[in-house]
N, C-alpha and C positions, 0 to 999 in steps of 0.2 A: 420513517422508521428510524428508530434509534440502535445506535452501533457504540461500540466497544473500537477504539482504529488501533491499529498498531502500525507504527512506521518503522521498519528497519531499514538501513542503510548498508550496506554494505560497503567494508574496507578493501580498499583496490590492493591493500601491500600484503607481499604474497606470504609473508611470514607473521602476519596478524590478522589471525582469524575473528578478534572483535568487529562488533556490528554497534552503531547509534542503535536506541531503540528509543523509544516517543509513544507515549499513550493518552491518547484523550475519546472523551464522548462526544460522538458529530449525531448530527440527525440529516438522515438522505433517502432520498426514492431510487437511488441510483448512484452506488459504491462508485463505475467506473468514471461516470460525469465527474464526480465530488473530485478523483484523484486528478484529472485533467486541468478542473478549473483552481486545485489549490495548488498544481505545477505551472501554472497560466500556460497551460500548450506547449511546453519545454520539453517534455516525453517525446522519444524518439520511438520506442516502441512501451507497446501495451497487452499485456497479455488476464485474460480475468477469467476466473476459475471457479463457480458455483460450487460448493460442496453440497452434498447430502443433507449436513445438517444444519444449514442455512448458513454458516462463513460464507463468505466471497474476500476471491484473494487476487489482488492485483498487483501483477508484477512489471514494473516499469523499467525503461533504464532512458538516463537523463544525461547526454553528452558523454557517454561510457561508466558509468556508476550505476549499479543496480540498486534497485532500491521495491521490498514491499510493502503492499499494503491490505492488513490482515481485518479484516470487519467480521464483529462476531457480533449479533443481532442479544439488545439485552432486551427480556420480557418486561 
């Protein structure tokens, strides 16, 4: 299946509320796999969140840095 990815990163300083963002087109059978093997198993934890209207949202955090990642399925 082909995806829309959005990577945001999240800034750790508490007075800058900017975020990295990243967009590219991946193709996956499986959002949470994809994120795992393109952190090579670095993710500390993993949280993944089916939407309704087919997003899947995966939210990592990698040595205390949050970081997600937004898959919105293109037709």
């Amino acid at each position: 299946m082909q995806y829309e990815m959005i990577r945001e990163i999240f800034n750790k300083c508490a007075n800058n509320q900017m975020r990295d963002v990243f967009v590219e087109e991946i193709e996956t059978d499986d959002p949470k796999r994809y994120v795992e093997e393109y952190l090579e198993g670095k993710a500390d934890e993993i949280e993944v969140n089916a939407l309704k209207n087919g997003d899947v949202i995966v939210d990592v955090n990698v040595s205390g840095l949050r970081q997600r990642f937004s898959f919105t399925p293109i037709d």
